[in-house]
C-alpha positions in Angstrom: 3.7 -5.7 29.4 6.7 -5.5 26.7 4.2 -6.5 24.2 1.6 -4.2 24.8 4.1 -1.4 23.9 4.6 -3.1 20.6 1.1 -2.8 19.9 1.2 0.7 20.1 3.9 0.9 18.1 2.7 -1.5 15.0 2.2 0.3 11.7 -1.3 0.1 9.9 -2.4 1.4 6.9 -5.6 2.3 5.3 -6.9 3.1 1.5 -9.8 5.3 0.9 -12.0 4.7 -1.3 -10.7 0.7 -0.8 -13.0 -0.4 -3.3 -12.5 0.5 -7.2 -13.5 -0.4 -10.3 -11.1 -2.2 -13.1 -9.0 0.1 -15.2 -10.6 3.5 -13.1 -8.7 6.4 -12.9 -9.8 7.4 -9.8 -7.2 7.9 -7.3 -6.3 6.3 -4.0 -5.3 8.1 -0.6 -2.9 5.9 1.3 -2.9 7.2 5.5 -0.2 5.6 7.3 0.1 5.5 11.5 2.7 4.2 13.6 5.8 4.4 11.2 9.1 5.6 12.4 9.2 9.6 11.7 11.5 10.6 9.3 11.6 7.9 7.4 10.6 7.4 3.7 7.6 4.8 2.8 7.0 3.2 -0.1 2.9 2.0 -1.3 1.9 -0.5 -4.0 0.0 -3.3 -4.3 1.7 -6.7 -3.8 1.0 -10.6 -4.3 0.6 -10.7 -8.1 2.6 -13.4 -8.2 0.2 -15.3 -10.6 0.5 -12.2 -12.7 4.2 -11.6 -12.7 4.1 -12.6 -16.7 2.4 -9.8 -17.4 3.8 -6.9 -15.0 7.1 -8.4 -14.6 7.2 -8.9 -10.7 5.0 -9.9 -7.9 4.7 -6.4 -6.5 3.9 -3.1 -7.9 5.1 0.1 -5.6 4.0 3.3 -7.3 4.3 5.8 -4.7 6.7 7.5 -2.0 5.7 9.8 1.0 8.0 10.9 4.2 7.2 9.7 7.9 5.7 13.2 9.8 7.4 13.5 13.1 3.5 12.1 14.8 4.6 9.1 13.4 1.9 9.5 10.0 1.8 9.6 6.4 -0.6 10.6 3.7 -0.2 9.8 -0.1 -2.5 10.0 -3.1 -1.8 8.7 -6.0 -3.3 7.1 -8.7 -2.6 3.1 -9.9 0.6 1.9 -12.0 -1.1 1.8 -15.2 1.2 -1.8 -15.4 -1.3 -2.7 -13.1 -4.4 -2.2 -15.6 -2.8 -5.1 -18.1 -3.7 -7.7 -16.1 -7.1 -9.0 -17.6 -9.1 -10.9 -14.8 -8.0 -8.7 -11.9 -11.2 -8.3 -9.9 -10.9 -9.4 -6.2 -9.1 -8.6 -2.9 -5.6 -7.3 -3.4 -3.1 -6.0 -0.6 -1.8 -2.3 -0.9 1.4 -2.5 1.0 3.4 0.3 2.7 7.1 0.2 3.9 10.1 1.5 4.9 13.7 1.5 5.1 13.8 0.1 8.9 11.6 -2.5 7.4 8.7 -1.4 9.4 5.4 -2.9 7.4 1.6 -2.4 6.6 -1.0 -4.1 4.5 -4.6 -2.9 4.1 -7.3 -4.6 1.7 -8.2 -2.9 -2.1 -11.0 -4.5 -3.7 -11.0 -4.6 -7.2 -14.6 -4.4 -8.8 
């Protein structure tokens, strides 16, 4: 039963529209559930490692929203302009959120 409260309680993430084109301006809204209230999130897209050269690290965080008290977030923001050096970047990235009790989230971007 201990882990079916867990359940509840595990943080998920979603990106709307998840699907844009290289180098569009078009922003992304971030909605966060099941993140301790309060607390302050942090989004970006992470795994670049094979692209560090060219951003300088392996993840890009480019936004910050506080936790509502029902345990949600919303964000909108637009991408790190860092991340429109990278030539080659189509495919399935990760936008990440998380927060200072390390709670975690990680919801598909497609990159056209």
């Amino acid at each position: 039963m201990g882990s079916h409260a867990a359940e509840a309680r595990t943080p998920s993430i979603m990106v709307s529209p998840n699907s844009i084109k290289y180098n569009e301006t078009k922003e992304i809204k971030i909605t966060g559930v099941g993140f301790t209230p309060g607390s302050m999130v942090i989004v970006g897209v992470i795994g670049l490692g094979q692209y560090k050269g060219v951003v300088g690290a392996e993840d890009l965080w480019f936004g910050l929203a506080r936790v509502n008290q029902d345990r949600t977030f919303d964000i909108t923001v637009s991408l790190e302009n860092n991340l429109w050096k990278i030539e080659g970047l189509s495919g399935k990235h990760s936008v990440a959120a998380k927060n200072e009790f390390d709670e975690r989230a990680n919801a598909p971007l497609i990159i056209e």
